[in-house]
C-alpha positions in Angstrom: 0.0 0.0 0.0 1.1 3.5 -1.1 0.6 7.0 0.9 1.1 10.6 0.6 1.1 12.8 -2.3 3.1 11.1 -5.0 0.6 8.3 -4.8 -1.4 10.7 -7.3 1.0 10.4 -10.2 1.3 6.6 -9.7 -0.3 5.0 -12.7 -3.8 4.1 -12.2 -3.6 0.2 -13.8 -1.5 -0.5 -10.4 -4.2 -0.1 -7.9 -7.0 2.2 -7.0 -6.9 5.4 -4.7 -9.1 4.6 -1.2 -10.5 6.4 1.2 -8.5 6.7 4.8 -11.3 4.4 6.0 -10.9 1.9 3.7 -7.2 1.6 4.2 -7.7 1.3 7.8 -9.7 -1.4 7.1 -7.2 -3.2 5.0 -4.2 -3.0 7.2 -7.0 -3.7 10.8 -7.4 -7.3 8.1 -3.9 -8.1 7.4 -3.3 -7.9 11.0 -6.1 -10.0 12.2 -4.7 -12.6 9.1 -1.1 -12.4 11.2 0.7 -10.2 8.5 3.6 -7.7 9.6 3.7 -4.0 8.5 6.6 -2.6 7.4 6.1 1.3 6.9 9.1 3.2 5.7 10.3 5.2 2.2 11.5 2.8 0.2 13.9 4.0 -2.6 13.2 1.3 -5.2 9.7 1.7 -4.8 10.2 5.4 -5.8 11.7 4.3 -9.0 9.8 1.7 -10.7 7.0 3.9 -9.5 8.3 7.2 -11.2 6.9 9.4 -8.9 8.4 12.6 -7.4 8.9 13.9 -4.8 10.3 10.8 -3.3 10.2 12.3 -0.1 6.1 12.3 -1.0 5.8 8.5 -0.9 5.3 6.1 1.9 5.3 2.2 1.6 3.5 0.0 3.8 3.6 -3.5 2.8 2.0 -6.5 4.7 4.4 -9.5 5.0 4.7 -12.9 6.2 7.0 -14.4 8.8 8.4 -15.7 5.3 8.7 -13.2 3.3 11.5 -12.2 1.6 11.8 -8.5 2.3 11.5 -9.3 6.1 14.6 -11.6 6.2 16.3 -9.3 4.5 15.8 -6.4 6.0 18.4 -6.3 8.3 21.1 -6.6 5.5 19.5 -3.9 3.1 22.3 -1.4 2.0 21.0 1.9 3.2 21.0 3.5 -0.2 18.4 1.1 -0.8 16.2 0.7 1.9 
């Protein structure tokens, strides 16, 4: 899930804008499913994206115990993550 301004210049065939409630509602699910949030500005995100500013842009994704992105998380290069 996307936040902030940029998400306005992120090409509609991606997703769909929500209302505030309806993302509540989303991550209150993903909880409730076990899921993690990870919140943070994440630079790659920012580039396949295309949006600017990047300072405008907020990721929150929903991850397993599994997933990729939260074993590697402690190892990210900075520049990246």
């Amino acid at each position: 899930m996307f936040i902030g301004e940029a998400v306005l210049q992120i090409d509609p065939s991606y997703g769909k804008l929500v209302t505030k409630n309806e993302a509540r509602e989303y991550i209150k699910q993903c909880r409730e499913e076990g899921l993690i949030q990870l919140i943070g500005r994440n630079k790659l995100d920012k580039q396949w994206l295309d949006v600017k500013p990047e300072h405008k842009l907020l990721t929150i994704c929903n991850c397993c115990e599994c997933c990729c992105l939260w074993k590697m998380l402690p190892n990210l290069d900075l520049k990246i993550s």
